[in-house]
C-alpha positions in Angstrom: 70.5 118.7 28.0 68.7 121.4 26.4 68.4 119.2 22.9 67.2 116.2 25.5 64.0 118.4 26.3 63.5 119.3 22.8 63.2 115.5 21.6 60.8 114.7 24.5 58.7 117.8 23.2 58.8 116.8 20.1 58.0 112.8 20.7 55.5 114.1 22.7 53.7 116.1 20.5 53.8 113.7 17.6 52.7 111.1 19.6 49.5 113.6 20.6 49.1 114.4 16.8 49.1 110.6 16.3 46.6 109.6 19.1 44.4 112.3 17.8 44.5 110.7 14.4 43.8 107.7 15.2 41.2 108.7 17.7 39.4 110.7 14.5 39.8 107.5 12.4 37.8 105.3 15.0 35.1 108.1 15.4 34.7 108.0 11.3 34.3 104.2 11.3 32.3 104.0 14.5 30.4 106.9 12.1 30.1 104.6 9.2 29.3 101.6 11.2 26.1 103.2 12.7 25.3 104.7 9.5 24.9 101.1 8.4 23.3 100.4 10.8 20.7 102.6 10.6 20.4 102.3 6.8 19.6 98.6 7.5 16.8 99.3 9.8 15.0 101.7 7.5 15.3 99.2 5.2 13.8 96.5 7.0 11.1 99.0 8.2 10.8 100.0 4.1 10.4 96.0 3.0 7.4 95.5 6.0 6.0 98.5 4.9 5.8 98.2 1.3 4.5 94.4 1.6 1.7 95.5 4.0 0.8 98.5 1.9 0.8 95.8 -1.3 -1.5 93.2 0.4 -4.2 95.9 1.0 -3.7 98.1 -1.7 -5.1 94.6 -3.4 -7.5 93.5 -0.9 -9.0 97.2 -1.7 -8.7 97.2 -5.3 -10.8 94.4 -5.2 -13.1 95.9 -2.8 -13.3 98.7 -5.2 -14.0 97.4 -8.1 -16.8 95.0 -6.7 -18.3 98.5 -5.2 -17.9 99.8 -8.7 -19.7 97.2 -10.0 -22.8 98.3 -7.9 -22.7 101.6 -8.3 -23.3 101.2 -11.8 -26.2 98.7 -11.4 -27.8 101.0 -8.9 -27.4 103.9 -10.8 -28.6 102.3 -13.8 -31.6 101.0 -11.6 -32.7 104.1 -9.9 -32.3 105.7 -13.3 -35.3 103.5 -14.7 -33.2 101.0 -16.7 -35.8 99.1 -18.2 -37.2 102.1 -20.2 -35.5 103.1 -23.9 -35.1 106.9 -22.7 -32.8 106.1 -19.6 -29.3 106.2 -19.2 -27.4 103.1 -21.4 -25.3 100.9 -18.9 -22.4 101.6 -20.5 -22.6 105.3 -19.7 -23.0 104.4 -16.5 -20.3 102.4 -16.3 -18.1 105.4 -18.3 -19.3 107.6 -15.6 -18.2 105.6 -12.4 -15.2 105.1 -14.3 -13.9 108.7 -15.2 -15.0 109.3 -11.4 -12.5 106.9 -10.1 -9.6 107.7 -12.6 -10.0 111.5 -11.4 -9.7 110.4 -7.6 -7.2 108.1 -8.2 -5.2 110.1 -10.4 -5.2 112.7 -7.6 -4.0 110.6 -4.9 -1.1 109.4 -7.1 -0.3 112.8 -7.8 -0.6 113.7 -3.9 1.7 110.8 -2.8 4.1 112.0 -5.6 4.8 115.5 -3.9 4.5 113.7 -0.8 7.3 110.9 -1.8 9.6 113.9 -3.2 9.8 115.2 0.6 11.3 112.0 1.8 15.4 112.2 2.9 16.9 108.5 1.5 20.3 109.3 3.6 20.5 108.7 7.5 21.2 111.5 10.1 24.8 109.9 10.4 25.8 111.8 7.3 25.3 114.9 8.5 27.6 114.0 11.7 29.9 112.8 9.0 30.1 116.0 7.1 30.7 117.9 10.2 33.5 115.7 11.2 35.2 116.4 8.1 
């Protein structure tokens, strides 16, 4: 009788240690399944992003380098460009140029340190590394 209550202990605890198993083994896929999840939604979020930043980065280059175009002319105007002593277009042109490479080059620099900041893997992960 004595060995009876033993084997019902011991069936009994193994089939705890099992459930508990198995219950850890959904919670990792359920883990990985919304880790998936979410990667897929940021990626979906990334594509719209990126084609919307795209279509005006170009609509504003264009816009740019139209306004470019009469900034030098003005400057060249109000500089007196018909006389010998004034400014050269080309100058000018060298000018508005350097002046947009330096601004530009700073906000490439500036989204740089910015894009360095950004965390690629979803929160899941972290729930995953506490789990095991």
């Amino acid at each position: 009788m004595a060995n009876d209550v033993l084997t019902n202990r011991d069936q009994n605890v193994s089939t705890l240690v099992s459930g508990i198993i198995e219950d850890a083994q959904r919670l990792i896929r359920q883990e990985i399944t919304l880790a998936r999840t979410e990667l897929q939604q940021e990626w979906t979020k990334t594509k719209e992003a990126v084609g919307s930043i795209a279509a005006g980065a170009l609509v504003a280059f264009v816009g740019v380098f139209l306004l470019a175009f009469g900034v030098v002319h003005l400057l060249h105007w109000a500089s007196g460009g018909v006389d010998p002593a004034a400014v050269p277009l080309w100058a000018w042109f060298l000018i508005v140029g350097a002046v947009f490479a330096f601004i530009g080059g700073s906000l490439v620099y500036l989204g740089i340190s910015k894009a360095s900041q950004i965390q690629v893997a979803p929160q899941t992960t972290q729930s995953l590394k506490e789990i095991l």
